[in-house]
C-alpha positions in Angstrom: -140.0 -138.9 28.0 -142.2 -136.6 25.5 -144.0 -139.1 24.3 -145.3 -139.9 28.3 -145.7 -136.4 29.6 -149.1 -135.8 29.0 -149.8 -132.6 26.9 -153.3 -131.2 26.0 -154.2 -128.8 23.2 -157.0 -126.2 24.0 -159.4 -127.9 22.6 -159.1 -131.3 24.4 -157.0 -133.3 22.2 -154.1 -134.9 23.7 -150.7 -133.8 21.7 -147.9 -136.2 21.5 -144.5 -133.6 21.7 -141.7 -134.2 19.7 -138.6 -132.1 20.3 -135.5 -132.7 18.1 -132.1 -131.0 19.6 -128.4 -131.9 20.0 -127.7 -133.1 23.5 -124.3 -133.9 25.3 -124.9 -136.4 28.4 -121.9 -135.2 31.2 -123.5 -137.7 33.7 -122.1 -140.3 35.8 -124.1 -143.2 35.6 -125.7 -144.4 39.3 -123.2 -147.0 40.5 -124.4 -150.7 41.2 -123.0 -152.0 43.4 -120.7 -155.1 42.3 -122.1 -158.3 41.4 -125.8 -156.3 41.8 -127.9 -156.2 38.7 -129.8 -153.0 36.9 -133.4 -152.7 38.8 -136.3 -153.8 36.6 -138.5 -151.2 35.9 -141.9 -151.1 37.4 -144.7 -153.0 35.1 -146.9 -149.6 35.3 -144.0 -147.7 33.9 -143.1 -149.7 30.9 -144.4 -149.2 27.7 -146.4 -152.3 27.4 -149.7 -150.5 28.3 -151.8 -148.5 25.8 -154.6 -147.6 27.4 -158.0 -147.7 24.6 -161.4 -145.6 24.5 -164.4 -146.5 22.5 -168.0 -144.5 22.2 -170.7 -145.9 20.9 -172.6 -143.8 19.2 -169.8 -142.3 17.7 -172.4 -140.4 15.8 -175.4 -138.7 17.2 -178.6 -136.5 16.0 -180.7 -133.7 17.6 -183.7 -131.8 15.5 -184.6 -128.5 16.6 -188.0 -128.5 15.1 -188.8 -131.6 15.6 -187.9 -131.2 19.2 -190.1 -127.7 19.7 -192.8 -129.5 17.5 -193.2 -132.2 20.1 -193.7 -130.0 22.8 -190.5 -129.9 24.4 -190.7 -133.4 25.6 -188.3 -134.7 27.4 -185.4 -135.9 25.6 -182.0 -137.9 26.3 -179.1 -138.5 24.2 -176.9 -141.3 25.8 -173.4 -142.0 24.9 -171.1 -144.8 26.6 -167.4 -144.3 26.5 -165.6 -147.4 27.8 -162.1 -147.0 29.1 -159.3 -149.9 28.9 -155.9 -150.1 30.7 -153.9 -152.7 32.9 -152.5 -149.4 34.8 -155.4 -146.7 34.2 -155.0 -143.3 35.8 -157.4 -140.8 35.2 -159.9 -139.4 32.0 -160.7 -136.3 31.2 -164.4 -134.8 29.0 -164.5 -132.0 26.8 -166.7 -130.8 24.5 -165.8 -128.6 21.5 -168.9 -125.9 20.6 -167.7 -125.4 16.7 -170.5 -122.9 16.0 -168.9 -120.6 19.2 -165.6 -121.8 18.2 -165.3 -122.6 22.1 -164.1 -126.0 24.2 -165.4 -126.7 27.7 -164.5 -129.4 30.1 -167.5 -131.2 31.1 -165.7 -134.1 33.4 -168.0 -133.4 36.1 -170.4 -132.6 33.8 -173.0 -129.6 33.0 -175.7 -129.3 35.4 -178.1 -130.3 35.1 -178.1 -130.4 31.3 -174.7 -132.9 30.8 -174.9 -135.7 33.5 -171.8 -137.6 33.7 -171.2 -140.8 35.1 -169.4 -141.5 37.2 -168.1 -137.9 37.7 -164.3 -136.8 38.2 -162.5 -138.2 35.9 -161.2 -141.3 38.5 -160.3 -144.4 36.5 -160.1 -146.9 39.7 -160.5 -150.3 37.6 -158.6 -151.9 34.3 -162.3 -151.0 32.4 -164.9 -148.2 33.2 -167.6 -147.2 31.2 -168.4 -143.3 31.3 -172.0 -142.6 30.4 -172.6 -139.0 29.0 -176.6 -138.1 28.9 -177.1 -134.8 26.7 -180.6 -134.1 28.5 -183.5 -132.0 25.6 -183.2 -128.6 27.5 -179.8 -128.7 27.2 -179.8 -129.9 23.4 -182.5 -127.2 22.6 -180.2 -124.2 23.1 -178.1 -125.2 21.2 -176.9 -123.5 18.1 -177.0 -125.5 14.6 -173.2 -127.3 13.7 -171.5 -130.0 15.2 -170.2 -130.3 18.6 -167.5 -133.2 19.6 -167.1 -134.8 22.9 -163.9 -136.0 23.2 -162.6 -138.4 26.1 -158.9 -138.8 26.7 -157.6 -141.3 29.1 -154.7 -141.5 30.5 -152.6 -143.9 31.8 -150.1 -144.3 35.5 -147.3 -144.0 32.8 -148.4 -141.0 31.1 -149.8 -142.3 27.8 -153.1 -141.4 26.3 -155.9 -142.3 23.8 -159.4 -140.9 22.7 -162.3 -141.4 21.5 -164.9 -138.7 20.1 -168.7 -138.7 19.6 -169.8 -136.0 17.2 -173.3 -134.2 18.0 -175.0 -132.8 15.0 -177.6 -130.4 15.7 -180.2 -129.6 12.6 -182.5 -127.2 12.1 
């Protein structure tokens, strides 16, 4: 049951638990009734389903100076994240700021310097593709370091993957 209850660390990461204690089971097991069989288990809530995240870039680059040296023009940093499951549930955007040391989740997005789409974090469909733009005024306040965006996905049965892009921003 660990292993399924999603769990996130502060800075976006999914956690897998994994609790080791002596247990005594005083139950009585739920009576079926005679000549009945054990009910199957639903397919969304077997383990059969891994749901799997990709970004492309995985890596990406933002200048400062060359950015203020072109005038400020306009500038757009795309990532795609596409999202896999027979039995998807919902994702979830953060970004990690290692220069503030902080982590924000941008789901929804930043406006109007992060647009995110779609927006929410619905996963309606086996495969979705999440498109993160990173827009130059955004990108331009920036402080110098590497930021991550990291997408988890979830599935109906409570198991998750992730993908990260890493931002480097230069001087």
């Amino acid at each position: 049951m660990l292993v399924t209850d999603f769990t996130q660390s502060f800075t976006g990461f999914p956690l897998t638990m994994t609790e080791v204690h002596q247990t005594y089971d005083n139950s009585s097991p739920a009576p079926i009734p005679s000549g009945g069989s054990i009910p199957a288990t639903p397919p969304q809530l077997q383990e059969s389903d891994q749901p799997k995240v990709t970004v492309v870039p995985p890596t990406l680059l933002f200048s400062l100076s060359a950015f203020s040296s072109s005038g400020g023009e306009p500038v757009t940093l795309p990532m795609e994240f596409v999202l896999e499951s027979q039995y998807p549930n919902r994702w979830l955007l953060t970004m990690l700021n290692v220069p503030a040391r902080s982590s924000t989740e941008i789901t929804n997005g930043l406006p109007p310097a992060i647009v995110v789409a779609p927006p929410g974090g619905g996963w309606p469909d086996a495969a979705l593709s999440v498109t993160v733009s990173l827009q130059g005024v955004y990108l331009a306040t920036l402080a110098q370091g590497k930021y991550y965006f990291v997408l988890t996905a979830l599935n109906v049965r409570g198991k998750s993957s992730y993908a990260q892009a890493t931002l480097t921003v230069t001087a």
